[in-house]
N, CA, C and O of each residue as an XYZ file, in Angstrom:
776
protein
N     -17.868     15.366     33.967
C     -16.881     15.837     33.018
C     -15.842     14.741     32.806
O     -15.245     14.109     33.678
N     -15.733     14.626     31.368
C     -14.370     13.359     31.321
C     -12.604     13.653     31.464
O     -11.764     14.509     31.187
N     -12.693     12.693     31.911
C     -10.972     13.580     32.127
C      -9.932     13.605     30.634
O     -10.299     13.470     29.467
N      -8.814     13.783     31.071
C      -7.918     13.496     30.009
C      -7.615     12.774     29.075
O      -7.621     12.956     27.858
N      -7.192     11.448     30.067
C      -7.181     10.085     29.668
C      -7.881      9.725     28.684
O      -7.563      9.075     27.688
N      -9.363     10.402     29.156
C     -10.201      9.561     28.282
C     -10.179     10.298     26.970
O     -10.543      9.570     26.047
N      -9.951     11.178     26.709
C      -9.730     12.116     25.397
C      -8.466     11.231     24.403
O      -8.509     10.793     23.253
N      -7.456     11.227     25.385
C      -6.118     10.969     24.515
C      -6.402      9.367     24.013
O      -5.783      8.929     23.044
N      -7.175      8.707     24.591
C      -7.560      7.116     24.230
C      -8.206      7.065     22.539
O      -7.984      6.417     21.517
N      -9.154      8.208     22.998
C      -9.809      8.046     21.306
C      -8.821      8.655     20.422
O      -8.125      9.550     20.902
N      -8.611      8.233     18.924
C      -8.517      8.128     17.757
C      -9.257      8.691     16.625
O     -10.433      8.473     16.334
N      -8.625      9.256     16.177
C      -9.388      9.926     14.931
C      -8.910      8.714     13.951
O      -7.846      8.095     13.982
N     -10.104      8.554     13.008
C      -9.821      7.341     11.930
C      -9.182      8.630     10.611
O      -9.571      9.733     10.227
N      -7.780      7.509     10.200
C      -7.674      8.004      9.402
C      -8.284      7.925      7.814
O      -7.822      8.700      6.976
N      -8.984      7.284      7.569
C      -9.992      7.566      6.345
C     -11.089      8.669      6.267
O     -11.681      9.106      5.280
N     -11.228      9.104      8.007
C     -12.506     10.218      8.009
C     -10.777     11.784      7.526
O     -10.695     12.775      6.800
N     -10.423     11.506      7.885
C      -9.434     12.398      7.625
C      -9.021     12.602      6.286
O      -9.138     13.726      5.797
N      -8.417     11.391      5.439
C      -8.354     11.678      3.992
C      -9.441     12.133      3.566
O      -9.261     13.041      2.755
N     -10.583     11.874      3.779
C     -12.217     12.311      3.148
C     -12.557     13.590      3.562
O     -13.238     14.189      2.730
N     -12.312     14.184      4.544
C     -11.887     15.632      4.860
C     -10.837     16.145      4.118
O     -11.406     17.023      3.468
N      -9.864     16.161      3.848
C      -8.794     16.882      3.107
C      -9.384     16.633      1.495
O      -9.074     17.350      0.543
N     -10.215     15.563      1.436
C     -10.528     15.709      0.106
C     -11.569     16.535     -0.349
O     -11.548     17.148     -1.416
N     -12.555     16.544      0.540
C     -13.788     17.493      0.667
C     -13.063     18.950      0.140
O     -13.253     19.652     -0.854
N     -12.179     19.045      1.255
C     -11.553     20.497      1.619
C     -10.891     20.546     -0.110
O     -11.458     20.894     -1.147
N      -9.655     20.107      0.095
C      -8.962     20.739     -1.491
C      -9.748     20.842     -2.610
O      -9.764     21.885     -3.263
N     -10.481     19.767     -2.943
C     -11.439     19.987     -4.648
C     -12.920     21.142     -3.868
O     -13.376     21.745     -4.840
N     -13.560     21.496     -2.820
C     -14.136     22.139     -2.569
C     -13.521     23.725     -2.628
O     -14.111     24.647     -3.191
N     -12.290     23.845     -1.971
C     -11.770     24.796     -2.538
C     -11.192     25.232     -3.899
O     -10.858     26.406     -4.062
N     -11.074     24.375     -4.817
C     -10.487     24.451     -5.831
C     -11.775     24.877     -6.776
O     -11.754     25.829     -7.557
N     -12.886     24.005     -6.562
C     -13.972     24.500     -7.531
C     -14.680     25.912     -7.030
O     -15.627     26.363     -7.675
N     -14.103     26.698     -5.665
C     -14.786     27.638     -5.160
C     -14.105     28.612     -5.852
O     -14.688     29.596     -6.307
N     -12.831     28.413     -5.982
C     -11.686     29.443     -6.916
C     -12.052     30.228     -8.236
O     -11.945     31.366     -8.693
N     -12.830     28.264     -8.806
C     -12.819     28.410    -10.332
C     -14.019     29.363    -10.566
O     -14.287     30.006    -11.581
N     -14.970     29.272     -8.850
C     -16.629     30.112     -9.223
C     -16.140     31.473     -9.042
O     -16.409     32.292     -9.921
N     -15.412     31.853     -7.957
C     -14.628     33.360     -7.610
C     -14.077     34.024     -9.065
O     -14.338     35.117     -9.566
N     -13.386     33.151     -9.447
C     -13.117     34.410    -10.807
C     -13.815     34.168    -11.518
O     -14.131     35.286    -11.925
N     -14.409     33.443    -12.087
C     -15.608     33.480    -13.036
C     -16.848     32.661    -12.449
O     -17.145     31.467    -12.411
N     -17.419     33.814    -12.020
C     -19.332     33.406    -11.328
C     -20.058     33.723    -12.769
O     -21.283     33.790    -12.873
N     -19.429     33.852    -13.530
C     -21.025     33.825    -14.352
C     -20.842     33.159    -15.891
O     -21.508     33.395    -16.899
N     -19.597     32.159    -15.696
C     -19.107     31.356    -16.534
C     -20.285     30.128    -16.152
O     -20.909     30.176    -15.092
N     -20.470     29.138    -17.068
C     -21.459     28.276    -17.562
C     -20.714     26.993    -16.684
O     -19.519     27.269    -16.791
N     -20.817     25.721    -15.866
C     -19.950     24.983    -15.190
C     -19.228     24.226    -16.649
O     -18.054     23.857    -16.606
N     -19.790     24.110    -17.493
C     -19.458     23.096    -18.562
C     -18.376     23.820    -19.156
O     -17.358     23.138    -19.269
N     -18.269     25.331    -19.685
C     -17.124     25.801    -19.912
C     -16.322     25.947    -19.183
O     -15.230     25.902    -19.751
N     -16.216     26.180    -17.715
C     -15.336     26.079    -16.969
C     -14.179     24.519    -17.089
O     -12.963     24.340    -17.161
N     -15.526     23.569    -17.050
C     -14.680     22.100    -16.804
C     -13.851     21.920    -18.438
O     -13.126     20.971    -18.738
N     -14.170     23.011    -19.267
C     -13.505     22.171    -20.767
C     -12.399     23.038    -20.475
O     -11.319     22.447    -20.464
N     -12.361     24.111    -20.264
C     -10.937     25.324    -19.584
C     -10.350     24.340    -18.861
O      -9.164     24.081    -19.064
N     -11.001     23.728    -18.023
C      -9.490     23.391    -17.330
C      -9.017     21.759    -17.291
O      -8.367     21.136    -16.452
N      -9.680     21.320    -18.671
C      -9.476     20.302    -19.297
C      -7.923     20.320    -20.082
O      -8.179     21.030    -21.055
N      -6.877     20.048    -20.171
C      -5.727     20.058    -20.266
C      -5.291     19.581    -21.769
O      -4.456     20.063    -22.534
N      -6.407     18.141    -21.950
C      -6.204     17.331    -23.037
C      -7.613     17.770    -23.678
O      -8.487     16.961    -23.366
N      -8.002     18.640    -24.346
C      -9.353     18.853    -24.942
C      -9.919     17.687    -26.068
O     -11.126     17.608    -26.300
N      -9.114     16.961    -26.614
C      -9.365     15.970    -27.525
C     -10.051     14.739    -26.927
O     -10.645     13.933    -27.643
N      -9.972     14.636    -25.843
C     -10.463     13.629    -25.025
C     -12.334     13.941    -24.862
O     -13.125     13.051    -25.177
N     -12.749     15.122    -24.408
C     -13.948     15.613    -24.270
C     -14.955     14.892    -24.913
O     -16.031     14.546    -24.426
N     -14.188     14.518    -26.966
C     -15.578     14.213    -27.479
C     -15.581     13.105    -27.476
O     -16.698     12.639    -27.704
N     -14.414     12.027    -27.233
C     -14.554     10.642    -26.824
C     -15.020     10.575    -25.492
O     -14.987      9.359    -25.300
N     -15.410     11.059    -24.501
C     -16.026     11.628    -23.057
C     -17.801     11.458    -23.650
O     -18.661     10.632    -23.345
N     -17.828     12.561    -24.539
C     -19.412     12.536    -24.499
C     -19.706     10.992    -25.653
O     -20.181      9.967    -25.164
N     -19.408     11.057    -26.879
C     -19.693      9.968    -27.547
C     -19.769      8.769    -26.882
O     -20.695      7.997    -27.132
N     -18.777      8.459    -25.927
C     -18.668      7.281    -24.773
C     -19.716      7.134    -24.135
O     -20.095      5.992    -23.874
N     -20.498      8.337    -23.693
C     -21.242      8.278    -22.442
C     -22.690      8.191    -23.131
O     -23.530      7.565    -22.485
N     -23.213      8.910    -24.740
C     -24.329      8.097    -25.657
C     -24.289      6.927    -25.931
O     -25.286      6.283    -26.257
N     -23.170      6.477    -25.846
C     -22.727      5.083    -26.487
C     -22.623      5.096    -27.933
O     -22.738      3.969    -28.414
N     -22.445      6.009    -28.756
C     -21.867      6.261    -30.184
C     -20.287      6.125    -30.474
O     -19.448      6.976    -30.177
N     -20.020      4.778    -31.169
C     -18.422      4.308    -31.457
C     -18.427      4.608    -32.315
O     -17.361      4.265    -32.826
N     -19.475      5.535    -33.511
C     -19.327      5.970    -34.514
C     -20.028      7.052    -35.421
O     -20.825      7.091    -36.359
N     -18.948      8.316    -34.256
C     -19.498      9.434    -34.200
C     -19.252     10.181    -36.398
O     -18.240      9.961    -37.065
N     -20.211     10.791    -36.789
C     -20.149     11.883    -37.776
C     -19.653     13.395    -37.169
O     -20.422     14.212    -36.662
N     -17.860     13.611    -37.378
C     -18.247     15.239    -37.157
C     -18.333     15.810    -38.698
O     -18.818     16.934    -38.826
N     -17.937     15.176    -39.765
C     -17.877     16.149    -41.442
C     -19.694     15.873    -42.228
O     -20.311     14.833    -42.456
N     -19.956     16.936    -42.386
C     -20.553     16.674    -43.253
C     -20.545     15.743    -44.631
O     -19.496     15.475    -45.217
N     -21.690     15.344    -45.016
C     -21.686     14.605    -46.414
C     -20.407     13.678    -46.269
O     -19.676     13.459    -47.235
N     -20.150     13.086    -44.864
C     -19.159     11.858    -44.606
C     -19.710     11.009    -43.749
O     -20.087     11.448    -42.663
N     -19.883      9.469    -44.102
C     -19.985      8.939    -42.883
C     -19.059      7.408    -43.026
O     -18.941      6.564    -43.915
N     -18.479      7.590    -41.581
C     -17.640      6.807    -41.270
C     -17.980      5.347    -41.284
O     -18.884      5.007    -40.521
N     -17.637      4.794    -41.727
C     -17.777      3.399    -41.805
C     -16.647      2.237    -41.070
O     -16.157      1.269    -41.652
N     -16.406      2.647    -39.645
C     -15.322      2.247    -39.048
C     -15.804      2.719    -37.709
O     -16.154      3.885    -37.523
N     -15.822      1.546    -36.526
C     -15.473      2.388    -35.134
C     -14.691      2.844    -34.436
O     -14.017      2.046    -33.784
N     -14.465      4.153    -34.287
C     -13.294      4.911    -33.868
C     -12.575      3.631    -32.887
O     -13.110      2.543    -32.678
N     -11.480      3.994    -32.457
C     -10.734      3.426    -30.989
C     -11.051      4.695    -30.367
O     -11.088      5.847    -30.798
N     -11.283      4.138    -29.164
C     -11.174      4.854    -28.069
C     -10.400      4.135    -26.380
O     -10.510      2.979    -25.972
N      -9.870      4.968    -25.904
C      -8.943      4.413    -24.646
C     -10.146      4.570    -23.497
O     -10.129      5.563    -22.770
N     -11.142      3.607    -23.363
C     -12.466      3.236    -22.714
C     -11.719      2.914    -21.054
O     -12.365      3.242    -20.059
N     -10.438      2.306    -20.913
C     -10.557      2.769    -19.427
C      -9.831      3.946    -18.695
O      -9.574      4.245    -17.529
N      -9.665      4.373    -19.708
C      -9.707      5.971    -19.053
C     -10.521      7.033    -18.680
O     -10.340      7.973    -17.905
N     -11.871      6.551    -19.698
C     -13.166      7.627    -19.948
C     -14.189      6.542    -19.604
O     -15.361      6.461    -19.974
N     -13.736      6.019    -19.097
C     -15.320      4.959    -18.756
C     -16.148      5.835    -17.515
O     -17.331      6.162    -17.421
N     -14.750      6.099    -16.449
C     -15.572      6.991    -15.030
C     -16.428      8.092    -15.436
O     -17.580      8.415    -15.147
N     -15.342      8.670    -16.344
C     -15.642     10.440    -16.607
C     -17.458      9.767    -17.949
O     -18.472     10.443    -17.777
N     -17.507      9.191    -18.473
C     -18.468      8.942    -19.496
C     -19.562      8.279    -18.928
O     -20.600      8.398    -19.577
N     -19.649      7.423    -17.607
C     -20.865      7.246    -16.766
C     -20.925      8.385    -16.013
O     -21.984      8.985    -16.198
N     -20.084      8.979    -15.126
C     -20.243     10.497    -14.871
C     -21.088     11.329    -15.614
O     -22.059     11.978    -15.226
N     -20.702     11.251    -16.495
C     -21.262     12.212    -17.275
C     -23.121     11.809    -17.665
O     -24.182     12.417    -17.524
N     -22.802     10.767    -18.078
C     -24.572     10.257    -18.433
C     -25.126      9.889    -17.547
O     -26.129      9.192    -17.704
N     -24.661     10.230    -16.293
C     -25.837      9.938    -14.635
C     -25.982     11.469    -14.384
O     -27.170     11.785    -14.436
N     -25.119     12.565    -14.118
C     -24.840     13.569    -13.052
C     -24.686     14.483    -14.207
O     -24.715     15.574    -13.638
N     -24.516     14.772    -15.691
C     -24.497     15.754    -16.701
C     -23.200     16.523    -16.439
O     -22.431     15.568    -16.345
N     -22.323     17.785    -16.230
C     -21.528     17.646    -16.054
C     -20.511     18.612    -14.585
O     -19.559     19.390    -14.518
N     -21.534     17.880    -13.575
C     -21.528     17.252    -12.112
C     -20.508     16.521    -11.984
O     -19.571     16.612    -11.190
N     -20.815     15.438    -13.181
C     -19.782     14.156    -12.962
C     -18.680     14.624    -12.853
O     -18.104     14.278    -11.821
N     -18.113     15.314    -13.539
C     -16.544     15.392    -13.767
C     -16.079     16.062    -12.037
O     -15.116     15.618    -11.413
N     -16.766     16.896    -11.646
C     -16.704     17.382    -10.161
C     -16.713     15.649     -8.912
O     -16.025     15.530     -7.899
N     -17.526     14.777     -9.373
C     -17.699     14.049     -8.444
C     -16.387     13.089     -8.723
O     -15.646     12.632     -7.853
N     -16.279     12.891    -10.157
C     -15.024     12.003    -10.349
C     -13.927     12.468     -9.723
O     -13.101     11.571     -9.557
N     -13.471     13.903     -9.157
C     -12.129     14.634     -8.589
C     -12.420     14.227     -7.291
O     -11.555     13.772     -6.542
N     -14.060     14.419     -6.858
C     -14.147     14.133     -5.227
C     -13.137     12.511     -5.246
O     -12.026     12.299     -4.761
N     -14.126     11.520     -6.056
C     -13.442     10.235     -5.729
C     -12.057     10.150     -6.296
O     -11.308      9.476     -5.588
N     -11.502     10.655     -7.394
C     -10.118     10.302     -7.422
C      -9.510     10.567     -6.692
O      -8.704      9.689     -6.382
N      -9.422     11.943     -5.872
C      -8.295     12.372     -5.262
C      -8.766     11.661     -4.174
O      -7.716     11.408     -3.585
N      -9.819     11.086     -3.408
C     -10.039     10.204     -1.902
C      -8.998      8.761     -2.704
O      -7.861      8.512     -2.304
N      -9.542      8.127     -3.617
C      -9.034      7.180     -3.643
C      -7.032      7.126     -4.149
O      -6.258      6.169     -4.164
N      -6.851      8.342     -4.429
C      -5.573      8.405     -4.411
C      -4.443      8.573     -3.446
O      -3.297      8.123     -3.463
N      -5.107      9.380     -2.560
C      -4.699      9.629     -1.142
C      -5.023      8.020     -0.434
O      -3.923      7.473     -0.366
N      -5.868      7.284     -0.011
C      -6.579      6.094      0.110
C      -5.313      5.046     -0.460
O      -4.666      4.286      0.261
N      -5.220      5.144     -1.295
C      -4.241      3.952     -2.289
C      -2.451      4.670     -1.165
O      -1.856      3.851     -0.464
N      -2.098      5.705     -1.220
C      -0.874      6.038     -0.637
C      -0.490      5.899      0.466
O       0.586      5.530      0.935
N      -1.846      6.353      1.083
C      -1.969      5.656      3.114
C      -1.759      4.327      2.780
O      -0.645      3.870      3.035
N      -2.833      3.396      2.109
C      -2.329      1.792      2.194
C      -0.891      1.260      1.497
O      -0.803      0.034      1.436
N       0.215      2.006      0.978
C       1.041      2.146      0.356
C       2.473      1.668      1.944
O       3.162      0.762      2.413
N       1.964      3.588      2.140
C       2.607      3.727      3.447
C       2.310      2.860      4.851
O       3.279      2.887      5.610
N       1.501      2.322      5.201
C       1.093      0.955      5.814
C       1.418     -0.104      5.681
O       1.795     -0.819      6.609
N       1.320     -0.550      4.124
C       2.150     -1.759      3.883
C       4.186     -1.294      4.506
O       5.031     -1.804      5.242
N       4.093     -0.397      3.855
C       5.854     -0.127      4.523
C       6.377      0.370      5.975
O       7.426      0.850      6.403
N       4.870     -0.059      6.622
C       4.975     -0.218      8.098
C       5.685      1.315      8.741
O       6.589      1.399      9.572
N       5.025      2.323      8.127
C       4.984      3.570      8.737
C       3.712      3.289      9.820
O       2.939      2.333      9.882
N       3.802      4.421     10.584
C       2.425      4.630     11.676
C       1.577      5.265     10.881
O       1.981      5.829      9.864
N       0.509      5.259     11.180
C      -0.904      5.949     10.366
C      -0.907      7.266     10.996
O      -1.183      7.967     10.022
N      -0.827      7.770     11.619
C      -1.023      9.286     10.868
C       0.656      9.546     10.040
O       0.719     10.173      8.982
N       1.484      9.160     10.486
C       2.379      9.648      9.009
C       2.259      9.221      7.974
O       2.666      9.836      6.988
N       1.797      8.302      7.912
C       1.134      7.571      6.683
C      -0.274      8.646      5.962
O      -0.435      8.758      4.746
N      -1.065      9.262      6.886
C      -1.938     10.252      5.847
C      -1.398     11.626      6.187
O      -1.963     12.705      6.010
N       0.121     11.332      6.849
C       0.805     13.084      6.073
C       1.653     12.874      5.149
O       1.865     13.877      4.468
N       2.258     11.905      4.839
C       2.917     11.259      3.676
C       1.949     11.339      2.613
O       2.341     11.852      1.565
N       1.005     11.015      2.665
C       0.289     10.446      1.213
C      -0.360     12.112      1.265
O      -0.075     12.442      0.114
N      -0.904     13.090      1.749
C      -1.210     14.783      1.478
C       0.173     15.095      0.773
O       0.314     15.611     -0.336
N       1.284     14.628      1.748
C       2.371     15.206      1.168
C       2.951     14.812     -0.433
O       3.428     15.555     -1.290
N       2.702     13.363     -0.447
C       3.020     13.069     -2.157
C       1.741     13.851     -2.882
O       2.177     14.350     -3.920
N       0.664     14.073     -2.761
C      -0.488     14.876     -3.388
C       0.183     16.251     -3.652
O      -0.071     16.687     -4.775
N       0.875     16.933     -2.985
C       1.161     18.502     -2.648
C       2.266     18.371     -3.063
O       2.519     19.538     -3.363
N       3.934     17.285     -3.539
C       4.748     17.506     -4.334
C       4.418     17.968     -5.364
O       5.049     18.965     -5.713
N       3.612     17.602     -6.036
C       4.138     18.370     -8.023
C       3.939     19.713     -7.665
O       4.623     20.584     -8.203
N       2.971     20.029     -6.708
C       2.940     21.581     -6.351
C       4.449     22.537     -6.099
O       4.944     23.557     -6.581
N       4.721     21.766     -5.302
C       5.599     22.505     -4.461
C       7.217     22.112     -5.594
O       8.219     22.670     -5.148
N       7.372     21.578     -6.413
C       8.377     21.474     -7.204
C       8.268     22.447     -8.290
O       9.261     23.098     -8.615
N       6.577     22.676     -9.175
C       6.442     23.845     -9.710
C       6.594     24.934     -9.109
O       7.093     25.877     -9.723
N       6.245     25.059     -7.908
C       6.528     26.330     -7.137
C       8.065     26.573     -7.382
O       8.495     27.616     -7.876
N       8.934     25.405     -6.951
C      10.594     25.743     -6.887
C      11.069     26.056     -8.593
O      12.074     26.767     -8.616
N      10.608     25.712     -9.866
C      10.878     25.564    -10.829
C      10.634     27.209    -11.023
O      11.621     27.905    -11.261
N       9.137     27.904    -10.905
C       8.822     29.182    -11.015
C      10.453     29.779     -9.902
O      11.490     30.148    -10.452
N      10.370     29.756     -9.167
C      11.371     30.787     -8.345
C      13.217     30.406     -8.610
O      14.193     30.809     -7.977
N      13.118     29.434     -9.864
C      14.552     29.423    -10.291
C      15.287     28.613    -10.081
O      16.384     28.541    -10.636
N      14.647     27.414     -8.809
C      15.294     25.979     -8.287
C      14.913     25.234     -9.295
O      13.700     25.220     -9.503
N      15.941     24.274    -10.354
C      15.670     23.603    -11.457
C      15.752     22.346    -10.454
O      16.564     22.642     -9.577
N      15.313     21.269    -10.276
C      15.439     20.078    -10.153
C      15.195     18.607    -11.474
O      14.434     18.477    -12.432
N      16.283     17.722    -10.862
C      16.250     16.827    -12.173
C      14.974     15.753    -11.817
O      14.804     15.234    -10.714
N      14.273     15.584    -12.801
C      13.213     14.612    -12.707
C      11.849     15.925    -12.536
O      10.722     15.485    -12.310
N      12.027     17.472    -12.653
C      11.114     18.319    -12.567
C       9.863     17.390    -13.689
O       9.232     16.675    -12.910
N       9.499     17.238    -14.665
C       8.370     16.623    -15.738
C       7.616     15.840    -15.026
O       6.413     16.033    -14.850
N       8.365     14.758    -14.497
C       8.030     13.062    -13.955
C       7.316     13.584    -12.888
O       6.097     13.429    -12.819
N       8.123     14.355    -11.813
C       7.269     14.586    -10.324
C       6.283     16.060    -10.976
O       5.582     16.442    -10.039
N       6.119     16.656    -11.823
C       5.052     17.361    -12.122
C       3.373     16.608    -12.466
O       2.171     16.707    -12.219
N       4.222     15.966    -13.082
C       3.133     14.611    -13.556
C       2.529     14.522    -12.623
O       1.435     14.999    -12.322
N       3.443     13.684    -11.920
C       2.641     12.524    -10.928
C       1.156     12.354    -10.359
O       0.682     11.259    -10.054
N       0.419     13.691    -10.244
C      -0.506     13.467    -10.187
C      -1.184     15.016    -10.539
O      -0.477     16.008    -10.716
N      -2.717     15.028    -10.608
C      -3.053     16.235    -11.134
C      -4.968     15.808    -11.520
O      -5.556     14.728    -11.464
N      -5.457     17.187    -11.892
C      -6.872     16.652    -12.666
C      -7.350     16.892    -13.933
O      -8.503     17.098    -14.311
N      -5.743     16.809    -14.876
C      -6.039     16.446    -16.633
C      -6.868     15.266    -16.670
O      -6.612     14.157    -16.201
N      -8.026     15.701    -17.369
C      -8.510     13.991    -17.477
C      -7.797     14.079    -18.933
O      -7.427     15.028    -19.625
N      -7.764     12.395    -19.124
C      -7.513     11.525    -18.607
C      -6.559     11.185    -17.688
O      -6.681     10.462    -16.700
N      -5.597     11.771    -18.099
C      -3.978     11.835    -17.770
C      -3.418     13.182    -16.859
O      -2.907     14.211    -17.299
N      -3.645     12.877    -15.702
C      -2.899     11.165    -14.572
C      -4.029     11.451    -13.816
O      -3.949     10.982    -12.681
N      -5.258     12.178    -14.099
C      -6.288     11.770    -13.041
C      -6.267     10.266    -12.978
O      -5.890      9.553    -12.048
N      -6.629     10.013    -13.863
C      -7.074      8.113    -13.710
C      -6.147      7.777    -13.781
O      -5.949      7.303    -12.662
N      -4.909      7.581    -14.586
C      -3.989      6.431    -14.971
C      -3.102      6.799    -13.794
O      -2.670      5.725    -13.377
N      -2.774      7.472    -13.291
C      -2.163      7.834    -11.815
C      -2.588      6.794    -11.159
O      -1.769      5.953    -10.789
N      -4.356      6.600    -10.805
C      -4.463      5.723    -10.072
C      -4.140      4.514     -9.902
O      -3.628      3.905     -8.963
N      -4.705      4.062    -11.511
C      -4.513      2.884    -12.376
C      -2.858      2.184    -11.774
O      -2.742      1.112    -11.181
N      -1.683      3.169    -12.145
C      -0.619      3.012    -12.024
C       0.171      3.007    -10.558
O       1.288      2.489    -10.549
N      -0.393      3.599     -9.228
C      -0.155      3.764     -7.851
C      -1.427      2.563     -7.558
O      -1.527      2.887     -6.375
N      -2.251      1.677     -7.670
C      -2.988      0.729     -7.371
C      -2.305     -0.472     -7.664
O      -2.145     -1.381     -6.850
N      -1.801     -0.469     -9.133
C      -0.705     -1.892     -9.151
C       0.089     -1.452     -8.222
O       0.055     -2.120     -7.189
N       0.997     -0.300     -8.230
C       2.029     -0.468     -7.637
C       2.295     -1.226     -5.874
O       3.273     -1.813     -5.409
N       0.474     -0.753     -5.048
C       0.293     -1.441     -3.752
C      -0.324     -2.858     -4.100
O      -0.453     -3.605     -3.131
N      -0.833     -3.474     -5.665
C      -1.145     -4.595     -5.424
C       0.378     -5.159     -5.396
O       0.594     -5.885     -4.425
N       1.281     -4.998     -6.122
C       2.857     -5.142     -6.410
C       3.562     -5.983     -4.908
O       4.032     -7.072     -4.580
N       3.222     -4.523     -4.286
C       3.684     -4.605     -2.654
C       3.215     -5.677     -1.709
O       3.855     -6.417     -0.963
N       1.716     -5.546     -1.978
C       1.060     -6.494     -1.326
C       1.065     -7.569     -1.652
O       0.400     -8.320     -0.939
N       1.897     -8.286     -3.035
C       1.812     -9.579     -3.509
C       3.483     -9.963     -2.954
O       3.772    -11.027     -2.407
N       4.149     -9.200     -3.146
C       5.617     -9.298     -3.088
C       5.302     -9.662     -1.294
O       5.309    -10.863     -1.025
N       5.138     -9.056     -0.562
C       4.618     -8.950      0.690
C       4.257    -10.227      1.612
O       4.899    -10.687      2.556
N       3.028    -10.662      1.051
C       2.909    -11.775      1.374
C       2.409    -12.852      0.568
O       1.238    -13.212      0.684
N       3.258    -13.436     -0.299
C       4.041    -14.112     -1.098
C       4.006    -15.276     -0.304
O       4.633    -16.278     -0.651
């Protein structure tokens, strides 16, 4: 039998840990979305709780590779749309590998790599690692907990900004969250060691 010692020596890594909490929250979150509606279609579910619906058909057109989609009849466009390609590039190979799986697998990896990006955040600013992956759950679980205070009548200033901050509207701030908290540790890490 091993003793004590030898228990308190080992370490839990904290990346198996963010990858657990990530498992856990989007596993529970898509178990929610099956609980109240089990006999909803997954594809209508994911356009419900699509935030920005205009994005969807630059999502699928992206992922045929059509820059020059026909929706009118007896019209055809003679121009390739714009589209904001690094926002929908994940969600539009997602989509044309995994059908629409993807958008489920893109939440697995955003929210690991967002949590991931905040631990190395909190590291660079020479916190200890596990407060460093209760810090970075905990910036994940602010916009929550500020809507929570906003519903029960606590107004706080900057309520929009920290609602924002992160979430799974695609595009916006699933990805550009990242986009935007990834400079911010390359930022650190250049300023850093400079």
């Amino acid at each position: 039998m091993k003793s004590r010692a030898t228990y308190k020596n080992k370490k839990i890594n904290p990346i198996i840990f963010l990858l657990l909490a990530t498992v856990t929250i989007i596993s529970l979150r898509w178990t929610v979305h099956y609980s109240f509606y089990p006999s909803e279609p997954l594809i209508n579910k994911i356009i419900i709780d699509l935030e920005d619906h205009m994005y969807f058909p630059f999502i699928l057109n992206f992922s045929n590779l059509d820059f020059n989609p026909d929706y009118l009849l007896d019209y055809s466009p003679s121009k390739i749309l714009p589209i904001t390609i690094y926002y929908i590039i994940f969600h539009s190979v997602a989509y044309s590998i995994f059908s629409e799986y993807g958008f489920i697998l893109i939440e697995y990896f955003s929210l690991f790599l967002f949590l991931y990006i905040f631990f190395k955040i909190f590291q660079e600013l020479k916190v200890d690692t596990y407060f460093s992956v209760i810090f970075a759950l905990a910036v994940f679980l602010l916009p929550e907990f500020i809507v929570y205070l906003n519903k029960i009548g606590i107004n706080l200033i900057g309520y929009n900004t920290i609602k924002n901050l992160y979430s799974f509207n695609v595009p916006r701030p699933i990805i550009s969250s990242i986009y935007f908290f990834w400079g911010l540790l390359l930022a650190i890490h250049y300023y850093k060691y400079k």
